[in-house]
Short mmCIF file of the C-alpha atoms (twelve columns), coordinates in Angstrom:
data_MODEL
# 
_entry.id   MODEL 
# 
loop_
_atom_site.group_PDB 
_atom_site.id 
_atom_site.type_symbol 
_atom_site.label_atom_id 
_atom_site.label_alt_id 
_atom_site.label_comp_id 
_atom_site.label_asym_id 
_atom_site.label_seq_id 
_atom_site.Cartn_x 
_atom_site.Cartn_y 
_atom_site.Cartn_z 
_atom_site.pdbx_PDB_model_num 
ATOM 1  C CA . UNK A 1  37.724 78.675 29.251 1 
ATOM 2  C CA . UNK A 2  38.820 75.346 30.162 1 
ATOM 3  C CA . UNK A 3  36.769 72.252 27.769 1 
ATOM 4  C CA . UNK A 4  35.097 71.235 31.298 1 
ATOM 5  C CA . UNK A 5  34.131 74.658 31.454 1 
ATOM 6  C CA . UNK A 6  32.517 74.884 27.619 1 
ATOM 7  C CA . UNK A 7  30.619 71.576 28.486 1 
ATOM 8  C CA . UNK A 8  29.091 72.999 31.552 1 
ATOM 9  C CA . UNK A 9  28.242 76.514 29.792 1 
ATOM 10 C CA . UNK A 10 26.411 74.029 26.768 1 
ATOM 11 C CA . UNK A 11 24.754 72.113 29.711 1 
ATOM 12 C CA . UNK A 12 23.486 75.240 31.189 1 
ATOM 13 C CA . UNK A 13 22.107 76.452 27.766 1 
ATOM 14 C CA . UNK A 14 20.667 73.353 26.748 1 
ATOM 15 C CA . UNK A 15 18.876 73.191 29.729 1 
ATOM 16 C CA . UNK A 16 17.466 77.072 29.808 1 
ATOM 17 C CA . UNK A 17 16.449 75.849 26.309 1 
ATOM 18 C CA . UNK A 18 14.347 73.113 27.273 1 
ATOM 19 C CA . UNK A 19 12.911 75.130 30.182 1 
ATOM 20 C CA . UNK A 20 11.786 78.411 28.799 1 
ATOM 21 C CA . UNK A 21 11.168 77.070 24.841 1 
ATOM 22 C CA . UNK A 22 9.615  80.899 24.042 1 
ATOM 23 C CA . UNK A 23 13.340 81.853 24.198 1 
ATOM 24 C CA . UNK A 24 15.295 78.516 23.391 1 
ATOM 25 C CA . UNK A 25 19.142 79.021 23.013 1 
ATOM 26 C CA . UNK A 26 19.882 82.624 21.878 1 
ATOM 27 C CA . UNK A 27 23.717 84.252 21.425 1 
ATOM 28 C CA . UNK A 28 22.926 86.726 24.095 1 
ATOM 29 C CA . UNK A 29 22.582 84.102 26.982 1 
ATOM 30 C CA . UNK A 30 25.431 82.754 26.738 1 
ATOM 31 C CA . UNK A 31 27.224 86.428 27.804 1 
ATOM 32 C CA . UNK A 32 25.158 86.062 30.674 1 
ATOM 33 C CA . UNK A 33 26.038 82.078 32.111 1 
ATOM 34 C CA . UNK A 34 29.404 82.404 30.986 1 
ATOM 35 C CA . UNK A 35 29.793 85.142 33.749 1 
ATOM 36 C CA . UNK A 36 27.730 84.128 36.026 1 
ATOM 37 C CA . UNK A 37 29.695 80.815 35.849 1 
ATOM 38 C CA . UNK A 38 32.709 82.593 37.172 1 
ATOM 39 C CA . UNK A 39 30.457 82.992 40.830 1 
ATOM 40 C CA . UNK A 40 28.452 80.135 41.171 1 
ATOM 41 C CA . UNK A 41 28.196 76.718 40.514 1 
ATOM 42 C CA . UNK A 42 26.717 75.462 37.705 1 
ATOM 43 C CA . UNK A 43 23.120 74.571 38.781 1 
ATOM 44 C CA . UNK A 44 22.867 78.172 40.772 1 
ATOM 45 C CA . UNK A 45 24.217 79.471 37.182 1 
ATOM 46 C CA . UNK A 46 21.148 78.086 35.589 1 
ATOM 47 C CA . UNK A 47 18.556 79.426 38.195 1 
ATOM 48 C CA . UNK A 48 20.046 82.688 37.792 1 
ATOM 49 C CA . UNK A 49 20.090 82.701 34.048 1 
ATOM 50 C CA . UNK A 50 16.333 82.125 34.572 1 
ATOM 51 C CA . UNK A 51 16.164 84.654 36.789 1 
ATOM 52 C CA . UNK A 52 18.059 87.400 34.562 1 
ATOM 53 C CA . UNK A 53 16.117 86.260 31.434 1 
ATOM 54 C CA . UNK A 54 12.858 85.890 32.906 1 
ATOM 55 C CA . UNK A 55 12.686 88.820 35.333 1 
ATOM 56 C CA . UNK A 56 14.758 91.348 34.897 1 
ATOM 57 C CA . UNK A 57 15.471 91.370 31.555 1 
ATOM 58 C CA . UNK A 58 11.195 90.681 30.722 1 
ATOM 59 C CA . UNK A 59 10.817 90.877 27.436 1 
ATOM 60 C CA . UNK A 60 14.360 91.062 25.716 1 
ATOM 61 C CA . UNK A 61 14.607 87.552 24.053 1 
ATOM 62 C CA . UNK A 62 10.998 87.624 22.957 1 
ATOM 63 C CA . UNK A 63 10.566 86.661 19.249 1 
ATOM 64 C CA . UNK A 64 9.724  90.451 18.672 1 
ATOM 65 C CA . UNK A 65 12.570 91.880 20.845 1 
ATOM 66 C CA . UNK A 66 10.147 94.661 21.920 1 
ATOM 67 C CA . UNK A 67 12.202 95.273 25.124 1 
ATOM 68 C CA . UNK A 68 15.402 95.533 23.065 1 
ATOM 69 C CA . UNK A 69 13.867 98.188 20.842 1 
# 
């Protein structure tokens, strides 16, 4: 990944941080941008990465991980 490339993936984190603070930056998100980055542009990344997190993946990055288990 290029460095312009790392700065937008911390961008996109940082901000999916500050939006949903129940899950705040976790290792498993940034799996997620970094491929979605490879499709859309960076602000589409982040409103996906809500999406994915917040939707369809309900539950998974809780404090309790209940989904995961």
């Amino acid at each position: 990944m290029s460095e312009g490339g790392r700065l937008a993936l911390r961008r996109i984190l940082a901000a999916y941080a500050l939006h949903n603070p129940g899950v705040g930056y976790c290792q498993g998100t940034n799996y997620i941008a970094a491929v979605l980055m490879m499709f859309l542009s960076e602000e589409d990344t982040f409103y996906c990465l809500a999406a994915v997190v917040e939707e369809v993946m309900t539950g998974y990055y809780a404090l309790d991980m209940q989904a995961a288990q």
